[in-house]
ZAKOL-553625 format. One record per residue: x negated, y negated, z of N, C-alpha, C, O in turn; residue in one letter; residue number from 1. Coordinates in pm, whole numbers. Example, Ala and Ser with C-alpha at 12.3 -4.5 7.8 and 13.67 -1.06 7.14 Angstrom:
! ZAKOL-553625
-1319; 569; 780; -1230; 450; 780; -1320; 330; 780; -1424; 332; 846; A; 1;
-1285; 225; 708; -1367; 106; 714; -1290; -3; 787; -1341; -114; 804; S; 2;
! end
This chain:
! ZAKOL-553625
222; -2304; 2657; 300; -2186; 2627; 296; -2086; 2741; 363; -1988; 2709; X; 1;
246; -2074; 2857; 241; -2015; 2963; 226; -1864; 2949; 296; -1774; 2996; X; 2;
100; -1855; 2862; 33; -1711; 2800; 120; -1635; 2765; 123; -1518; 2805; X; 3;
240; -1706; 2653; 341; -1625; 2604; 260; -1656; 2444; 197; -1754; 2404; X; 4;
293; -1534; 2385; 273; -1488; 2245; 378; -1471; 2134; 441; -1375; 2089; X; 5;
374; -1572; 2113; 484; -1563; 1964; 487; -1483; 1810; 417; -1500; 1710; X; 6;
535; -1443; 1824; 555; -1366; 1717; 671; -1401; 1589; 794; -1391; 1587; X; 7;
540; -1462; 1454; 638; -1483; 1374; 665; -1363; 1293; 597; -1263; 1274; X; 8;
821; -1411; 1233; 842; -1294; 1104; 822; -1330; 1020; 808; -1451; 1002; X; 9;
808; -1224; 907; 738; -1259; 799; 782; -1347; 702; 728; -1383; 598; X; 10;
933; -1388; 773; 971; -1545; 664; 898; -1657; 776; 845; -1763; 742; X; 11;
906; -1626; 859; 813; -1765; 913; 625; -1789; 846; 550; -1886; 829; X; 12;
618; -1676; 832; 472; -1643; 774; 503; -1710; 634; 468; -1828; 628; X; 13;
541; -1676; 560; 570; -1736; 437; 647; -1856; 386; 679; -1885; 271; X; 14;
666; -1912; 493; 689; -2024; 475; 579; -2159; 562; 563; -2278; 535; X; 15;
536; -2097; 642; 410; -2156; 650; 281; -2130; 572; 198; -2221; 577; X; 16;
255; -2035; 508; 139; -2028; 411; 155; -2132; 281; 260; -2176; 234; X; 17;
7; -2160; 234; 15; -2252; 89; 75; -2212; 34; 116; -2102; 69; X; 18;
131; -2277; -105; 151; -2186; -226; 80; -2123; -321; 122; -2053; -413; X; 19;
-92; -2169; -279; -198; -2045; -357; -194; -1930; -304; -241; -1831; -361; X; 20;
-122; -1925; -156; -113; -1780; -97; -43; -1718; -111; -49; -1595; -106; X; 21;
90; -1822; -144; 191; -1697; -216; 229; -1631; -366; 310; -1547; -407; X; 22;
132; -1711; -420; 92; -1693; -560; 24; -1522; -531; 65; -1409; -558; X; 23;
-114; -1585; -454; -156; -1432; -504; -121; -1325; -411; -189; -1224; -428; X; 24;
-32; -1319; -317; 65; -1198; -258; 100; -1143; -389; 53; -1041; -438; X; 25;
237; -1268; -470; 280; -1214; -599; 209; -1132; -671; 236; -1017; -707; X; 26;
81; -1220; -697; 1; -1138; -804; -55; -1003; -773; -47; -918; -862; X; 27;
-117; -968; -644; -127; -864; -599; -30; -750; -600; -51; -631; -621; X; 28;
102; -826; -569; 247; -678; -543; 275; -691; -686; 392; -652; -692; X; 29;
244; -719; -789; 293; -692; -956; 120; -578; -978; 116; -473; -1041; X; 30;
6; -642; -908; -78; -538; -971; -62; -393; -918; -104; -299; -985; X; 31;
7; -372; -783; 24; -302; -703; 128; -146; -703; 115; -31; -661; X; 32;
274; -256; -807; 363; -194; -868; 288; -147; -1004; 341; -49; -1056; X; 33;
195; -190; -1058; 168; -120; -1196; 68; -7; -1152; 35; 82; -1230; X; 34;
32; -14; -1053; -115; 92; -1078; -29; 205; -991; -74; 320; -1000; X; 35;
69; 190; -921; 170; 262; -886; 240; 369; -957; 247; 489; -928; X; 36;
302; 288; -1075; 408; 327; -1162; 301; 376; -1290; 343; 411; -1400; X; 37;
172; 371; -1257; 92; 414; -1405; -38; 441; -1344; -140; 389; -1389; X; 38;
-40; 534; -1226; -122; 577; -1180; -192; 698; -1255; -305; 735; -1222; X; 39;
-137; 744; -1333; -205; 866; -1420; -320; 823; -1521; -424; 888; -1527; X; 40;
-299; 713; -1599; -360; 624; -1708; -458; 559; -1572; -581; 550; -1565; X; 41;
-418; 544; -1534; -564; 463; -1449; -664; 544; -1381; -771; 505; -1335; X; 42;
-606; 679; -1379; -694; 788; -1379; -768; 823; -1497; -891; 819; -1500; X; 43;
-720; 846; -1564; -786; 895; -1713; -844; 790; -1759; -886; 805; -1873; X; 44;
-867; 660; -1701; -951; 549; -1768; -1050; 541; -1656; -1113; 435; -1661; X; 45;
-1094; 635; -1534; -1174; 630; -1439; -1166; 552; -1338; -1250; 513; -1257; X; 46;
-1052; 531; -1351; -1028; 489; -1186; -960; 537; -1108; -870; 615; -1139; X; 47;
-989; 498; -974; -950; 559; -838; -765; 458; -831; -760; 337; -853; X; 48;
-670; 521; -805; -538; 445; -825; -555; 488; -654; -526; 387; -590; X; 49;
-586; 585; -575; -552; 589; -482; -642; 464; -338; -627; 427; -222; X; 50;
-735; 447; -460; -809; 357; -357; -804; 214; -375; -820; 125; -292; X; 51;
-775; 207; -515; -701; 123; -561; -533; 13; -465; -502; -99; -425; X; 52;
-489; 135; -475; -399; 137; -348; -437; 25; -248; -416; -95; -228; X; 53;
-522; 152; -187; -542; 113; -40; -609; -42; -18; -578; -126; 67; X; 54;
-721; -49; -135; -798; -166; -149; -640; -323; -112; -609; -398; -19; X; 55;
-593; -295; -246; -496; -413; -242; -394; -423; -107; -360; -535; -70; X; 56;
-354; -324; -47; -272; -292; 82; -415; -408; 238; -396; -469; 343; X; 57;
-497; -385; 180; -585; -417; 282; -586; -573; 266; -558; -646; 361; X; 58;
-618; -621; 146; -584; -742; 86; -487; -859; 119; -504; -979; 139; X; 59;
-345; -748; 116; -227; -764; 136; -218; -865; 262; -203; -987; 263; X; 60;
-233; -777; 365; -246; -769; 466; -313; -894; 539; -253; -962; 622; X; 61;
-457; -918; 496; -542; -1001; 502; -438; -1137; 503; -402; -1196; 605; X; 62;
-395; -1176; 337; -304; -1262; 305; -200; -1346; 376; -183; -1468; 380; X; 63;
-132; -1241; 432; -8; -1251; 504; -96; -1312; 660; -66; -1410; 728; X; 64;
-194; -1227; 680; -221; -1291; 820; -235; -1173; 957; -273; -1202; 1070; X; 65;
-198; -1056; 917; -163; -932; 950; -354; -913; 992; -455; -970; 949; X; 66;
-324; -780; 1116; -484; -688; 1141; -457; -609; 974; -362; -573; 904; X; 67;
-584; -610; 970; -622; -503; 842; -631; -358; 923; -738; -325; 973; X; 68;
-500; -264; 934; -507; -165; 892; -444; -46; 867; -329; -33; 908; X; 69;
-495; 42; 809; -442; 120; 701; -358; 239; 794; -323; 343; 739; X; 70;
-331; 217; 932; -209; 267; 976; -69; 216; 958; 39; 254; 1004; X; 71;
-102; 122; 878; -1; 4; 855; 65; 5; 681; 160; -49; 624; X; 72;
-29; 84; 649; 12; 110; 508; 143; 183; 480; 188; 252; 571; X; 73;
218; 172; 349; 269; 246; 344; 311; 265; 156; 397; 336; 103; X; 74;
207; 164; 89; 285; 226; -97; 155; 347; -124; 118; 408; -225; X; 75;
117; 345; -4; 21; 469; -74; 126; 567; -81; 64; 660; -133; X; 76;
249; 611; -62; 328; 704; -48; 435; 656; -231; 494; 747; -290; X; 77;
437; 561; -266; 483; 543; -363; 444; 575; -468; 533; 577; -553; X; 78;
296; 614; -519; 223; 669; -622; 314; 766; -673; 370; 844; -595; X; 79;
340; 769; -831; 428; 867; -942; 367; 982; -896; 245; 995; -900; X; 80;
439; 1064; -856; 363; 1190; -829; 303; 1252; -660; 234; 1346; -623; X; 81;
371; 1146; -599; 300; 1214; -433; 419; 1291; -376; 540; 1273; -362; X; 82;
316; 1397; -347; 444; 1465; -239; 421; 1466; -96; 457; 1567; -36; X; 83;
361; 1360; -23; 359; 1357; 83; 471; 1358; 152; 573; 1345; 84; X; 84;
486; 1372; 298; 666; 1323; 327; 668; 1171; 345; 582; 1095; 389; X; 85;
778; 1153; 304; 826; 969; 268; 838; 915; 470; 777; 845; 552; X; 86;
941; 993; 463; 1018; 967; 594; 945; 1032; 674; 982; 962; 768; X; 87;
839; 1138; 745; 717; 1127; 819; 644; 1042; 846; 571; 1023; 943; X; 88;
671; 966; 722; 488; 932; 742; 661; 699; 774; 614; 605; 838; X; 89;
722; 694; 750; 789; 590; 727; 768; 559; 910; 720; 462; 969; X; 90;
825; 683; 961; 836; 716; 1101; 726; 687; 1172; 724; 642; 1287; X; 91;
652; 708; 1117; 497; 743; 1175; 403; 571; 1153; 290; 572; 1203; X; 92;
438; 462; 1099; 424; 365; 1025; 320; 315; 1203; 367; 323; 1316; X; 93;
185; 270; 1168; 89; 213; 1307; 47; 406; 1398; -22; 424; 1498; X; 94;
100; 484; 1337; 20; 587; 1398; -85; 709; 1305; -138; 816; 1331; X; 95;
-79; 664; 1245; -134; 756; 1106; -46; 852; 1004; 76; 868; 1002; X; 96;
-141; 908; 924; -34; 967; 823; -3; 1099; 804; -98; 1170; 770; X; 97;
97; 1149; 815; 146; 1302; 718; 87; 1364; 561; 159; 1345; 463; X; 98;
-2; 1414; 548; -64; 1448; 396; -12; 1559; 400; -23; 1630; 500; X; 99;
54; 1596; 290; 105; 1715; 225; -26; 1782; 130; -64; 1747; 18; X; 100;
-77; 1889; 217; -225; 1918; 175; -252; 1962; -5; -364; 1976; -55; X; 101;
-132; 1976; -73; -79; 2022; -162; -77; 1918; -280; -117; 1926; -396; X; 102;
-13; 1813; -206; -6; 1673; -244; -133; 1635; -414; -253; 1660; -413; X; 103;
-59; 1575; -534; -220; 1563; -580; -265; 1468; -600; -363; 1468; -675; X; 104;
-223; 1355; -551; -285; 1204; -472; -398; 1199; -378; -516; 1164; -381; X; 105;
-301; 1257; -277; -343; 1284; -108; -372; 1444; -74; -409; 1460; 42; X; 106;
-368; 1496; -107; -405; 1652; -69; -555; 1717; -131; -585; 1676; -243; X; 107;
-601; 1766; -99; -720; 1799; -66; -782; 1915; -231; -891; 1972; -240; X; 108;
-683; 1914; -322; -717; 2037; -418; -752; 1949; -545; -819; 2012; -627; X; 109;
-715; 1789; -589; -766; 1715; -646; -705; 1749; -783; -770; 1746; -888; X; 110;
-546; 1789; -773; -470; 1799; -921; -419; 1663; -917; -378; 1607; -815; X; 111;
-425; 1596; -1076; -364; 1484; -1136; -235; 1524; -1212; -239; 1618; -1291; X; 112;
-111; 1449; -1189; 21; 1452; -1253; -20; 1366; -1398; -67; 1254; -1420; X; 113;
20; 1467; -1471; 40; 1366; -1637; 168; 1303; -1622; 266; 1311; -1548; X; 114;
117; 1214; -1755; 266; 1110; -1723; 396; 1164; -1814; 387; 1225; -1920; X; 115;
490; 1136; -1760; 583; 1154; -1823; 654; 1066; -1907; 770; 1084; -1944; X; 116;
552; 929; -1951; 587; 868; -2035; 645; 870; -2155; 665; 765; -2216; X; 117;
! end
């Protein structure tokens, strides 16, 4: 290869991985979307949804074949209830993140959104 570096995309990635690997991608991005979309209840049952998050994003990552890290993240911004900026931090994706200090996910004052279920 004459110290050239290939770079697959992520349908080449997924189509070379097993199918136990793409099983549990699946299973991971369905646990990922729920603790997302019902991040309040997973608070009030004592858990961390935000680390939660990050945990499975790291996971993710792992899976696919990807460096683990969390400059690379980005459903931590999807949590019901964040007001971080979307498009800052989308922009910003491998350089770190925009926290809206206010934020009560990510911001520093530690208010929880009830659900609006």
């Amino acid at each position: 290869m004459n110290g050239e570096v290939k770079v697959l995309s992520v349908k080449d990635r997924w189509e070379a991985m097993d199918e136990k690997t793409r099983e549990h991608i699946k299973m991971w991005h369905k646990s990922l979307s729920l603790i997302k979309a019902n991040a309040f209840a997973y608070k009030q049952a004592g858990a961390n949804p935000v680390q939660m998050i990050e945990d499975i994003e790291f996971i993710l990552q792992m899976l696919w074949g990807f460096p683990c890290d969390a400059n690379f993240h980005s459903h931590w911004l999807d949590i019901r209830g964040c007001e971080c900026p979307r498009m800052d931090n989308m922009d910003r994706i491998g350089y770190g993140r925009v926290i809206n200090q206010s934020c009560p996910w990510h911001g520093n004052n530690e208010r929880y959104y009830e659900s609006n279920d």
